[in-house]
N, C-alpha and C positions, 0 to 999 in steps of 0.2 A: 533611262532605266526607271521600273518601277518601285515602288517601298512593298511588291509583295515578296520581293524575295525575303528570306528568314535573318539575312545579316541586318537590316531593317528593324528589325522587331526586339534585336537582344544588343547589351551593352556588356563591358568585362568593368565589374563595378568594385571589385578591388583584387589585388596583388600580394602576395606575399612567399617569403624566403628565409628558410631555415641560414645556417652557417653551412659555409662550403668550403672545403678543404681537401688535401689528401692524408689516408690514412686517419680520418677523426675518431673512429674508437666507438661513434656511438649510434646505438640502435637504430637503422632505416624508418623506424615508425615512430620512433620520439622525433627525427628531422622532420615526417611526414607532419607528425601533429603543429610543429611548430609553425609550419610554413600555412599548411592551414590555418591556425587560427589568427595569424598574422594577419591571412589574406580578410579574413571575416571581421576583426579590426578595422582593417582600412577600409573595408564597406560600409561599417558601422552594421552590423550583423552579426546574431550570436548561432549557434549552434541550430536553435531553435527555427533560425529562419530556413537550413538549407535543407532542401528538399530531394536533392538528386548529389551524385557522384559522378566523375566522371575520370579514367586515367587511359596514360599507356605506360607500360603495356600492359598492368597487372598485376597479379603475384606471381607468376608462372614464369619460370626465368630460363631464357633460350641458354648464358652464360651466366657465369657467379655474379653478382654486385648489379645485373642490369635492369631491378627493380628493388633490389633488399627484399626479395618476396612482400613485398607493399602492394594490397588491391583495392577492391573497391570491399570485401566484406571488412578486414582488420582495419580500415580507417572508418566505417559504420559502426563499428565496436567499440573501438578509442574515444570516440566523438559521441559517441551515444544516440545519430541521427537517426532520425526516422526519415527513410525515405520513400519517395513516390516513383522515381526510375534511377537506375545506374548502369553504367556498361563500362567494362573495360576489353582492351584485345589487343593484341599484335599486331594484327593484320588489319593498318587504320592508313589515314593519309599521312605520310611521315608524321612524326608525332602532334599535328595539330588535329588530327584527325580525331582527340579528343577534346579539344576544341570545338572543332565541328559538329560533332555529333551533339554535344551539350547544347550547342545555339541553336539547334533542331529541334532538341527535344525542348528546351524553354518555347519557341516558336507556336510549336506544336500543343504546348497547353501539359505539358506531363511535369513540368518541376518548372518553380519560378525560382530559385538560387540554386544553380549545383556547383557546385566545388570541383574544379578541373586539378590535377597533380599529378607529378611527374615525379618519382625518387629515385635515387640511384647511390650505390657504396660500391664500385667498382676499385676505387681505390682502395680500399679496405678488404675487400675479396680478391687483392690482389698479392697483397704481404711484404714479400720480399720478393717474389716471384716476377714481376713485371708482368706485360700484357700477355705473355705466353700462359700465365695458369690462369686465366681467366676465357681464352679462346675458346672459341669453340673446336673440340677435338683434342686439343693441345694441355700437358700437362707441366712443361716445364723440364724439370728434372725428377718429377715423379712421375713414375706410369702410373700410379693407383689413383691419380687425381684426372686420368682422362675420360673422355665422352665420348658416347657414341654418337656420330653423324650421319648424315644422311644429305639427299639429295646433291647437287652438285658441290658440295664439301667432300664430301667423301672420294671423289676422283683428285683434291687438292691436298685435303690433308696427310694424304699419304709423304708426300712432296715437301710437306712443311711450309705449306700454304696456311697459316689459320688468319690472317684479316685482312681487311679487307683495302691494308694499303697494298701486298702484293698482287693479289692476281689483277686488280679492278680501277681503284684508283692509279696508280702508277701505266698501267695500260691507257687509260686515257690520257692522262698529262702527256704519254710518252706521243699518241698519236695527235694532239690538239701541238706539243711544240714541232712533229714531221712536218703538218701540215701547215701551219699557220706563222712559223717561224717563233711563238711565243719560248722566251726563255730563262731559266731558274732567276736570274737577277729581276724578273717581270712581277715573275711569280713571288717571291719574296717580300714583296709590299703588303702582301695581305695578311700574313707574318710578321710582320715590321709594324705596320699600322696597328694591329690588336694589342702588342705590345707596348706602344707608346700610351693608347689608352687605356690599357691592363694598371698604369701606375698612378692613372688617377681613378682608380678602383682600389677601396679597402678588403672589397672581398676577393679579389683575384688571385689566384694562385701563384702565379708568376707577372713579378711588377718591376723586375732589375731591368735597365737597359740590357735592347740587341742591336746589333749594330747588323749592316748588309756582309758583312766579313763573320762576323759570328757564326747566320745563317746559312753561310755558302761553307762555313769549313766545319760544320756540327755530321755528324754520321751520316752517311746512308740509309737510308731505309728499303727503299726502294726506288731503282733510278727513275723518272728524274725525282723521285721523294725524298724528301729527306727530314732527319729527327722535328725539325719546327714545323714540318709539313703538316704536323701527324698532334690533334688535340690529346689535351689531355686528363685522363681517368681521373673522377673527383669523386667526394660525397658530398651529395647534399640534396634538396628537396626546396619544388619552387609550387605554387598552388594560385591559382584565379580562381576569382566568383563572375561567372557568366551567367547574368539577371535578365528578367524581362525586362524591355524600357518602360511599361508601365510601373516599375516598382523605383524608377528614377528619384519621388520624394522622399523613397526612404532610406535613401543612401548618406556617407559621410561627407562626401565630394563629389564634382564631376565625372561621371563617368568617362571610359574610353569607347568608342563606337568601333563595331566588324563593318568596315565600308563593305569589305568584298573579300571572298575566299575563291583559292583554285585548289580543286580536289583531284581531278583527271588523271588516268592513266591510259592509253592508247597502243603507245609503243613494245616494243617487246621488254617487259621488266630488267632483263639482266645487261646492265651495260656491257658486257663483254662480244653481246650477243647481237647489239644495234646495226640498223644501217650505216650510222656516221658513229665511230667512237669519240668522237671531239665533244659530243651532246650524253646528256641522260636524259631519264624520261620524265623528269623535274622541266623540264621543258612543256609538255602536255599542261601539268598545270599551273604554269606561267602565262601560255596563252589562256587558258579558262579563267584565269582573277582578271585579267583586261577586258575581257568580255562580257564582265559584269559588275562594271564599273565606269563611270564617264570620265574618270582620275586617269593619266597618262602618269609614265615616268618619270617626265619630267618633275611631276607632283610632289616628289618623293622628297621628303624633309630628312629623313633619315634609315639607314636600312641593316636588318641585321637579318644579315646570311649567314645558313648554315656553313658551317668548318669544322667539321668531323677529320675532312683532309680540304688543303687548301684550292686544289684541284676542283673541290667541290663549289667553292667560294665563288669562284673563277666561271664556271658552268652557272651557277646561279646568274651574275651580273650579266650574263650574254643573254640568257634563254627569259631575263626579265626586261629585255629590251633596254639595258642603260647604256649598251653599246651594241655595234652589230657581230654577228657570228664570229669568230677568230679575230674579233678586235681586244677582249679580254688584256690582254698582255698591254700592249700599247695605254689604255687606257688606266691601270692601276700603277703602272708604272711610275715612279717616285714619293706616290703616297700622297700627293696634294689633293685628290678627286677623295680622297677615303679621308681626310683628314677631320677633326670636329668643325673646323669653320670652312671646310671642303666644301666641292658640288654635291656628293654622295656621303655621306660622315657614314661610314660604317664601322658593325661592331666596337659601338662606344662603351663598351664595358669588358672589352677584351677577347669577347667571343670565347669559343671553347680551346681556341690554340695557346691563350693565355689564361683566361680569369679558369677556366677548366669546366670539362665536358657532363654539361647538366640534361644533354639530347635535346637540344631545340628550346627546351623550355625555360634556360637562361635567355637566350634569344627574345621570345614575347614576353618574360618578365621585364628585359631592357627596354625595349620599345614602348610600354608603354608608363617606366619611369623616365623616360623622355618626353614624351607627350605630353607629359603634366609636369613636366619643368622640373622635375625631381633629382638630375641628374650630379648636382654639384660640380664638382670640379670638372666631372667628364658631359656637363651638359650643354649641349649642341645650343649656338647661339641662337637669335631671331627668333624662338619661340616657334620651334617645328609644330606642324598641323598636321600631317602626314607621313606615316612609318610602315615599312614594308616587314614583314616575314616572313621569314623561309624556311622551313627545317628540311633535312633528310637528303638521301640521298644514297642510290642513283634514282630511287623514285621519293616523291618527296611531296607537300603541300604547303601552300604560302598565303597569309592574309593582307590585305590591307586595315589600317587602323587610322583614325583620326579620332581626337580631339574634341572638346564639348565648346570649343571655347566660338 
């Protein structure tokens, strides 16, 4: 591989994170700012230095709480920045695709610090109500709080279809255990394991012991889903600074390095819709980060996959080559391969089934307070050099990260 690719050229030169919680009570653009200027802290950069913006999905919110209407103008206003590009959207590579886009545009000579952030108060836009008054279509027990839908929503929502562990995730789990024989006690580990490192997390939402009888006797959701299946609604606000590498002396610390990103989408989008339902299209860019990188799996110091639904977890570890297709099950199985001094230590800060659901960008916050040995109690032994991530999902994008050292 060459150094002209753009991962090459830009470093993520600090991190930062508001408080997260469910239900906190406070303003989406006050967590925004917080985690911002946290991040600009640990660069050792002030306002003055950032020259770009960069989020997802924006202020524009498909449902209640799933940006706090947070974009890119109201964090240019709070912060006072002047910038040189920003972009926010929706329609990105699972959420790192603001990510991506900023180590592009740094690459590219349009902004040499931009500020990446991701906010979310879904718990708080949820009330009393649960995940029902926040669905899309769906009000709970008020009509006056529903939405109009469209596209294939609309053939669901009638049905009392509103998320996306009915129709989609649960569908696959159901057709990945047909076929492959994987089963809820398999699946369970991935569940189990976030958990046990949820408690050596002070920010995690849920840090109590689960036991494999807890998991297997908790509600339904949807067969084979069920309540720990299924992350959970938080507020809070996580923000990187994605630098040129030429601005490397004027940081606080070593930076983290983008070895390699997969952005690809091939397939037909809609998991319901696949050739194979045992895969998502998180697959396409799994093959595209190996492709453009000389780092194999084995590399892999530590990994924080998306789990939105655990099913998704499970699709991530296959379609990234840490095991072969419908070996999933087998492999997670007991929890020793995920454990912190495991072969794979994954979601060492609880991921979003436990610490709670930040979309992806809890995820690359973790990864790379591992990297830099940050991790305290829940940090991975041997002094990891390499971290994968993955957000999204059924379509999704994942980076690789390493280390200055």
């Amino acid at each position: 591989m060459t150094d002209e690719r753009f991962e090459h050229k830009v470093v993520i030169s600090g991190i930062g994170q508001s408080a997260v919680g469910r239900r906190l009570g406070i303003d989406p653009l006050a967590l925004t700012v917080d985690a911002a200027l946290e991040a600009m802290r640990d660069a050792g950069l002030d306002r003055h230095d950032i020259n770009g913006i960069s989020t997802y999905p924006g202020a524009p919110e498909p449902t209640p709480g799933f940006s706090g209407g947070v974009g890119v103008t109201e964090v240019q206003d709070a912060l006072r920045l002047e910038l040189d590009w920003y972009a926010g959207g929706i329609e990105a590579t699972g959420q790192l695709g603001a990510l991506v886009v900023a180590g592009l545009a740094v690459a590219a000579g349009l902004a040499r610090h931009v500020l990446v952030f991701r906010t979310v108060n879904e718990s708080s836009a949820q009330g009393d109500g649960g995940r029902a008054a926040v669905a899309q279509g769906r009000a709970g027990d008020d009509p006056t709080r529903a939405t109009r839908v469209g596209e294939i929503m609309q053939w669901m929502s009638p049905f009392g279809v509103g998320g996306a562990a009915l129709p989609w995730a649960a569908l696959s789990a159901s057709k990945h255990f047909d076929t492959y024989g994987t089963t809820r006690e398999q699946l369970a580990w991935i569940a189990l394991s976030a958990r046990a490192h949820a408690a050596r997390n002070p920010k995690a939402i849920y840090r109590d012991p689960m036991t494999l009888e807890d998991y297997l006797t908790a509600r339904m959701i949807s067969t084979p889903l069920g309540l720990y299946d299924c992350d959970i609604p938080a507020d809070g606000s996580t923000a990187v600074i994605v630098s040129h590498i030429d601005t490397m002396s004027d940081l606080r610390r070593p930076p983290v390095r983008i070895e390699a990103v997969g952005t690809a989408l091939r397939a037909r989008p809609r998991r319901e819709q696949r050739h194979d339902l045992t895969t998502m299209g998180l697959w396409d860019s799994a093959q595209m980060l190996w492709r453009r990188t000389d780092l194999r799996p084995g590399d892999v110091d530590v990994a924080a996959l998306y789990d939105g639904f655990s099913i998704i977890t499970l699709n991530w570890i296959e379609a990234l080559g840490f095991c072969g297709p419908g070996e999933g099950g087998p492999f997670i199985e007991g929890g020793a391969r995920l454990a912190l001094d495991g072969e794979l230590p994954m979601n060492t800060a609880g991921g979003q089934l436990s610490a709670g659901r930040l979309h992806g960008f809890g995820h690359l916050h973790e990864a790379c307070v591992q990297l830099r040995g940050d991790g305290g109690d829940r940090q991975v032994p041997n002094s990891p050099e390499v971290a994968l991530v993955a957000t999204g999902g059924p379509n999704g994008g994942c980076a690789l990260l390493t280390n200055w050292r």
